[in-house]
C-alpha positions as CSV (number, residue, x, y, z in Angstrom):
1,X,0.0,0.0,0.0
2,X,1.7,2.9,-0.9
3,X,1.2,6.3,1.1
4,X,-1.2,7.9,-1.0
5,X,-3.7,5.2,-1.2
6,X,-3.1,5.1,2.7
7,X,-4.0,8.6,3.0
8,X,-7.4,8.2,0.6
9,X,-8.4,5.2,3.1
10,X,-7.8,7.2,6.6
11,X,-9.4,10.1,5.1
12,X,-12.7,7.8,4.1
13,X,-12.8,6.8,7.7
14,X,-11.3,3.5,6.8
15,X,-10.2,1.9,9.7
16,X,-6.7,0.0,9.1
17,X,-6.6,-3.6,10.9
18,X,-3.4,-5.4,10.7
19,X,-1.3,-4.2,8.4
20,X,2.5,-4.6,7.3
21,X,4.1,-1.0,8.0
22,X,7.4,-2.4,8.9
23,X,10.6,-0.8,7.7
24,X,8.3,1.7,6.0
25,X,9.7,5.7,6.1
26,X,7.3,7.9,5.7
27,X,8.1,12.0,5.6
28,X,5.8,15.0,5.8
29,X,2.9,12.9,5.8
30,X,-0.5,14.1,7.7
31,X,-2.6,11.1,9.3
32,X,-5.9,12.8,10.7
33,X,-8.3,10.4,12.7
34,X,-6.6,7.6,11.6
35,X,-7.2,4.4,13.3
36,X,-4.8,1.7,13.1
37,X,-5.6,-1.6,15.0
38,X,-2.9,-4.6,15.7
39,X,-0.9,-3.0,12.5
40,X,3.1,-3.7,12.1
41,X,5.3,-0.6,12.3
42,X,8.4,-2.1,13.7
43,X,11.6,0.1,12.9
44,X,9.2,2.5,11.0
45,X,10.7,6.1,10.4
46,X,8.2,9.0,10.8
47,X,9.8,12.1,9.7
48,X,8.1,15.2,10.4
49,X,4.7,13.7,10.4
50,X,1.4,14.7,12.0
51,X,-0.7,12.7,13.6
52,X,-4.2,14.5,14.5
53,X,-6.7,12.8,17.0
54,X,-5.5,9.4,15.4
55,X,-5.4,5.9,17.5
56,X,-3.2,3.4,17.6
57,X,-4.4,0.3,19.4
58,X,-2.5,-3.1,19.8
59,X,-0.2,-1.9,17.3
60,X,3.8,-2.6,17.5
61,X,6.0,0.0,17.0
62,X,9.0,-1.5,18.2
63,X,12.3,0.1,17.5
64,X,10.4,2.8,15.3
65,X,12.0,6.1,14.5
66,X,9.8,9.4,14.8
67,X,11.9,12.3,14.2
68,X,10.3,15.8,14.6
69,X,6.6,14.5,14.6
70,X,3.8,16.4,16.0
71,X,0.9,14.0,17.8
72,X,-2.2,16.0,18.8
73,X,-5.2,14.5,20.7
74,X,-3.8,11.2,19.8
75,X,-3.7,7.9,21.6
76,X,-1.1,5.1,21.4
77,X,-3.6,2.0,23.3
78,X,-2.0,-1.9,24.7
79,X,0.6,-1.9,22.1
80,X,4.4,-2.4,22.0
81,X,7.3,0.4,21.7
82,X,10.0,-1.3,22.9
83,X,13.5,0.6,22.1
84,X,11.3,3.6,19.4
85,X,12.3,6.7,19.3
86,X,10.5,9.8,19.8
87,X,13.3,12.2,19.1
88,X,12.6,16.0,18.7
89,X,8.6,15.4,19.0
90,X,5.7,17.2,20.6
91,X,3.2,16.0,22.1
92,X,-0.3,17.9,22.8
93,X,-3.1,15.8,24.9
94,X,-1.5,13.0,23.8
95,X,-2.2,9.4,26.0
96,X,0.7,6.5,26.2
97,X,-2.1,3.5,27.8
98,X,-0.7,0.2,28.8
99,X,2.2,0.3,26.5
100,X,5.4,-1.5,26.5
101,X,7.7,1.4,25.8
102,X,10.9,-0.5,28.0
103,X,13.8,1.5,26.5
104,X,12.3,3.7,24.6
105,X,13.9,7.6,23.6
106,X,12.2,10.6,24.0
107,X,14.8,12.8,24.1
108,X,14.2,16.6,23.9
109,X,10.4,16.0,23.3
110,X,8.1,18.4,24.2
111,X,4.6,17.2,26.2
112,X,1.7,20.0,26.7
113,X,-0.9,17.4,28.5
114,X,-0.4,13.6,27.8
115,X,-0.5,10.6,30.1
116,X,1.5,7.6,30.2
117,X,-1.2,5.1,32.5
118,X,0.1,1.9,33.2
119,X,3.3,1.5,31.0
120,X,6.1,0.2,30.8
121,X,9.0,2.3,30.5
122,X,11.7,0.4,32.5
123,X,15.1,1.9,30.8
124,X,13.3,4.7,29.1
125,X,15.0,8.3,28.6
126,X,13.3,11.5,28.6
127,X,16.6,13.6,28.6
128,X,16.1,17.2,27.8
129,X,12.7,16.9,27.9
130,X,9.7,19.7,28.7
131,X,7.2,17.5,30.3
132,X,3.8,20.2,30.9
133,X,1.0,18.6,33.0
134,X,2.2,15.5,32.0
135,X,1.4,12.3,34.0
136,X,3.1,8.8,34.9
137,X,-0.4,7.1,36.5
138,X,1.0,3.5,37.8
139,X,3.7,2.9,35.1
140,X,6.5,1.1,35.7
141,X,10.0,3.9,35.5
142,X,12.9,1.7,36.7
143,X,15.8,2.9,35.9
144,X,14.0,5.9,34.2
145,X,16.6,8.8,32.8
146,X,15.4,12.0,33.3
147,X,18.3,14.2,33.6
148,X,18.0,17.8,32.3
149,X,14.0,17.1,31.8
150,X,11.9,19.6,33.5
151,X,8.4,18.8,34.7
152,X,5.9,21.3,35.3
153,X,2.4,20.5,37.1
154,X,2.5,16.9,36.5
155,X,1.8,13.7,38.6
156,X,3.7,10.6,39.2
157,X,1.9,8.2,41.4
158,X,3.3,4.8,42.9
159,X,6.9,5.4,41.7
160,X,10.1,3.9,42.3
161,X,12.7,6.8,41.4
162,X,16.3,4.8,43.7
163,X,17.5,3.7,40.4
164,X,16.8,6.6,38.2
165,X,18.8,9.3,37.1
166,X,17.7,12.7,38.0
167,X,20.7,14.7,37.4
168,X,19.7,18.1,36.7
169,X,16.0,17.6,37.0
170,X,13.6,20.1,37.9
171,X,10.5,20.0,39.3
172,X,7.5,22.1,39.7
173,X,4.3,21.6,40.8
174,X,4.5,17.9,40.8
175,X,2.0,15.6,42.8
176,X,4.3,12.7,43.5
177,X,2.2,10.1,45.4
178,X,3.4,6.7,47.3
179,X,6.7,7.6,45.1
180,X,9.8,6.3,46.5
181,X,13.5,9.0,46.4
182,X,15.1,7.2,49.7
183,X,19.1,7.7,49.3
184,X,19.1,10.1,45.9
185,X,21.3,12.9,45.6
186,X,19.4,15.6,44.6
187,X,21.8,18.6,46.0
188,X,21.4,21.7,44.4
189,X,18.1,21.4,41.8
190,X,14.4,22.4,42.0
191,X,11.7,20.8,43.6
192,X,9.3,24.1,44.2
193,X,5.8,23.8,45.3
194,X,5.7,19.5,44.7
195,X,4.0,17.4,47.3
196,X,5.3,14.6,47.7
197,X,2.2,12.2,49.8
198,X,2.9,9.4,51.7
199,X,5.8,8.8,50.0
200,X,9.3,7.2,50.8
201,X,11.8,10.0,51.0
202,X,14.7,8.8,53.8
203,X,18.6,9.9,53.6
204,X,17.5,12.0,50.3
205,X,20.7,14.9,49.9
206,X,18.5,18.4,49.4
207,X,21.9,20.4,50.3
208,X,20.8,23.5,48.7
209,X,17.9,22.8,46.9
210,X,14.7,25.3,45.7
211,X,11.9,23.6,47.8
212,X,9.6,26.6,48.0
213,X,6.4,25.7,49.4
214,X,7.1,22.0,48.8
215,X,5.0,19.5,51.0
216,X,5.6,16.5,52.7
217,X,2.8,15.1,54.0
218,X,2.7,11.8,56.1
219,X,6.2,10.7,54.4
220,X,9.3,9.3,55.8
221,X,11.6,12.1,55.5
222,X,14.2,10.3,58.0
223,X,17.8,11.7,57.6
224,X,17.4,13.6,54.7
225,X,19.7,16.5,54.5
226,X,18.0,19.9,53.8
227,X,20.8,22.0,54.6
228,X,21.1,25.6,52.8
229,X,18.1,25.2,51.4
230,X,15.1,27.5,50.0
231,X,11.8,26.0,52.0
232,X,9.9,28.8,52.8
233,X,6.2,27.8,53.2
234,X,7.1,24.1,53.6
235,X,4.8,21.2,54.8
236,X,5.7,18.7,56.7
237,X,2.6,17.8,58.8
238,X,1.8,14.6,60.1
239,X,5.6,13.7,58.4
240,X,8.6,11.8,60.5
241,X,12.0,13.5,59.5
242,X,13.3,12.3,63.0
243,X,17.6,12.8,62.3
244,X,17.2,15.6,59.4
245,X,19.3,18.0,58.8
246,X,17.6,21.8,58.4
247,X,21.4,23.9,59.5
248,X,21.0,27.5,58.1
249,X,18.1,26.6,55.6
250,X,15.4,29.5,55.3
251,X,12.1,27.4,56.5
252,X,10.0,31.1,57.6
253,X,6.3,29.7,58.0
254,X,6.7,26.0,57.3
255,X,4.5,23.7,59.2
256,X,5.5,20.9,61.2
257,X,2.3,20.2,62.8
258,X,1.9,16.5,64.5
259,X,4.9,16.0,63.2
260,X,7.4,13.5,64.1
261,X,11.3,15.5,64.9
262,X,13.3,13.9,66.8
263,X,16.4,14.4,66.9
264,X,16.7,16.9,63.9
265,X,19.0,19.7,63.7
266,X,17.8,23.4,62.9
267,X,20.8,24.8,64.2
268,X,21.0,28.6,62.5
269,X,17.9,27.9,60.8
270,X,14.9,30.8,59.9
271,X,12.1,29.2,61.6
272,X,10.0,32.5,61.9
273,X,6.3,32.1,61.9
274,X,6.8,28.4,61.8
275,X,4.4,25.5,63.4
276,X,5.7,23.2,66.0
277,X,1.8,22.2,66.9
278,X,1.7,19.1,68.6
279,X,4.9,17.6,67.3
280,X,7.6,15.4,68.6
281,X,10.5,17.3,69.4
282,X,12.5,15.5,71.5
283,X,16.2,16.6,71.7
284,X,15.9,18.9,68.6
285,X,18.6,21.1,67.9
286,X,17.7,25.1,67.9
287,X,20.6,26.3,68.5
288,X,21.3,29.9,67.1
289,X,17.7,29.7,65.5
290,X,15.4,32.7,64.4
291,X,11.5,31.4,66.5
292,X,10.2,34.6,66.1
293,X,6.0,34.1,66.2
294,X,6.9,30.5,65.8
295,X,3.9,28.2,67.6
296,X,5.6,25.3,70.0
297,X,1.7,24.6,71.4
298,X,1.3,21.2,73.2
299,X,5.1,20.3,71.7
300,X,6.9,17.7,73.1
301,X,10.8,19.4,73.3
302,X,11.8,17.8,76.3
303,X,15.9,17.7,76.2
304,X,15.7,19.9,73.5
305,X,18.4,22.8,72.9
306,X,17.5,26.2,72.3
307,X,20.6,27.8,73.2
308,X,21.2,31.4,71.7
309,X,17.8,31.3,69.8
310,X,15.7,34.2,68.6
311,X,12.5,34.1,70.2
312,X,9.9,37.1,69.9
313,X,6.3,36.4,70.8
314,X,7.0,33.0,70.5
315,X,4.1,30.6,71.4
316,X,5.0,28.3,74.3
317,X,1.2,27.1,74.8
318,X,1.5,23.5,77.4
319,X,4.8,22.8,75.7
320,X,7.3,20.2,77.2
321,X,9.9,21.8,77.8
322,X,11.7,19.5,81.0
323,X,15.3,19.1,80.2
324,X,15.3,21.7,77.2
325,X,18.4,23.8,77.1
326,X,17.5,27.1,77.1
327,X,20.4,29.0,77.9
328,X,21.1,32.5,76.0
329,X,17.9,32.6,74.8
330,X,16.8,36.1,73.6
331,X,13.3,37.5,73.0
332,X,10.1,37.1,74.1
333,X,7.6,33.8,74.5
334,X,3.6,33.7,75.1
335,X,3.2,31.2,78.0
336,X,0.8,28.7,78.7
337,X,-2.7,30.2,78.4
338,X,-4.8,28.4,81.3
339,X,-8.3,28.9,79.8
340,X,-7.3,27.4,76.5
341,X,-5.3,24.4,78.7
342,X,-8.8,23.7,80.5
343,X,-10.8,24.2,77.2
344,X,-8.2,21.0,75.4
345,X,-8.6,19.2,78.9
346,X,-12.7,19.5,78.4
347,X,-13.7,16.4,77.2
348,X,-17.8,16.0,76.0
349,X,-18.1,12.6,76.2
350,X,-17.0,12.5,79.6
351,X,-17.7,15.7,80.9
352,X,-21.1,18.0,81.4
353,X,-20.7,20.9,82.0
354,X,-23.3,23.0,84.2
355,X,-26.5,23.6,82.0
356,X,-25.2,20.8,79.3
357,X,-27.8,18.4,78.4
């Protein structure tokens, strides 16, 4: 079948069912709501092609070139793309669903909404890429490359990223969920205003990294190293990052509420306007650190060592503080309030309280 006769069937609606594309190169060419079902492209070239709300379902595509190709409000559905190449391409609400793409290139693509659900992409590279609202949805990325890609307002859900290589990676606005970072080195790059959700992130290296208004919620952020870093705004309720390391970062209005912090060190560390409420902060390091308006209500920091901190109208609400070091402290703290103690001790469903019913 040559191209033009191709071309005449997809634009007749003619769906195309199992045929022989393989070795085929095909340049310039336009396929527009073409549907091609359990068809043969196996080390295909596509050169500058466009393919425009087309389907490609159960097809192989296996070692396949596509070189400068434009894919709008396409799909690519259960078929196989092990070791093809998407070089140069962009890729506009564009859907990757339950594809074998182990190995595959998509080096300095471009994505503007697209989804890869439930693949395969053990091996793949996305180096260079510009991945917009883009979205790994349960798909398998050991080993994934992703160094100098930069992902913007995108999700990655049940994730295994130890093994892959993030060099130069920035993120922003990524929803990372159940992901797994625990041991990376990721000193020095961007991770702004991500939340990362129950997810495993223990003895990451953040030495110096953007994490504006980044959130870790209920994660293990055990003896991950934040030193240096930007993290105003940060979230880290509910989270145990017992052991990190926070010396000299600028962390003005995180929260740490119900958080688990043993044993951290914030020694030097902007901490104004920040929220201790209810955590565990047993024999945290404060030395040196700037508390001013920062809320320590109902805080455990027993053994805990403020010595030369900042304090100013510092909230010390019912907090532990038997063993603390406190020594040099400057500033000003708002003590226990004794209606609000008896108002947390009130409990209704043990207690009445005259003219209750």
């Amino acid at each position: 079948m040559t191209l033009e006769e191709l071309l005449i069937q997809i634009e007749f609606g003619v769906s195309l069912n199992r045929e022989d594309f393989s070795r085929r190169t095909f340049e310039d060419a336009e396929f527009t709501e073409a549907k091609f079902a359990d068809c043969n492209f196996t080390r295909s070239r596509f050169m500058r092609c466009r393919f425009n709300e087309s389907v490609l379902a159960s097809c192989d595509f296996s070692g396949a070139a596509f070189l400068e190709c434009v894919f709008e409000e396409s799909e690519f559905l259960i078929g196989k793309g092990e070791h093809a190449q998407f070089h140069g391409c962009s890729f506009k609400s564009t859907y990757f669903m339950k594809t074998n793409l182990a190995n595959a290139r998509f080096h300095e693509i471009g994505i503007d909404e697209g989804a890869f659900m439930c693949c395969d992409l053990t091996d793949a590279s996305f180096r260079g890429a510009m991945l917009e609202r883009a979205s790994f949805a349960e798909s398998t990325i050991d080993r994934i490359d992703l160094e100098g890609a930069s992902l913007f307002r995108g999700v990655i859900s049940g994730a295994d990223l130890r093994q892959a290589n993030l060099t130069g990676t920035s993120f922003h606005q990524i929803l990372m969920t159940d992901a797994n970072l625990s041991n990376k080195d990721l000193s020095g790059q961007r991770f702004r205003e991500c939340a990362l959700v129950n997810a495993q992130v223990e003895n990451v290296n953040f030495q110096g990294c953007d994490l504006t208004q980044t959130s870790f919620v209920n994660s293990n952020v055990t003896r991950s190293d934040f030193r240096d870093t930007e993290f105003r705004f940060a979230m880290l309720a509910g989270s145990d990052i017992s052991g990190a390391r926070f010396e000299k970062a600028n962390m003005n209005n995180a929260v740490l509420a119900n958080a688990t912090v043993k044993a951290a060190n914030f020694t030097g560390t902007q901490l104004n306007m920040a929220v201790f409420d209810s955590a565990d902060c047993q024999a945290v390091m404060f030395e040196k650190a700037k508390l001013d308006f920062a809320d320590f209500s109902n805080a455990d920091c027993s053994a805990a060592n403020f010595a030369a901190a900042q304090f100013s109208m510092t909230k010390l609400h019912a907090t532990d503080l038997s063993g603390a070091l406190l020594s040099g402290v400057t500033g000003s703290t708002v003590p226990t309030l004794e209606p609000r103690l008896i108002a947390q001790a009130y409990r209704p469903d043990q207690v009445r309280l005259e003219g209750e019913m």
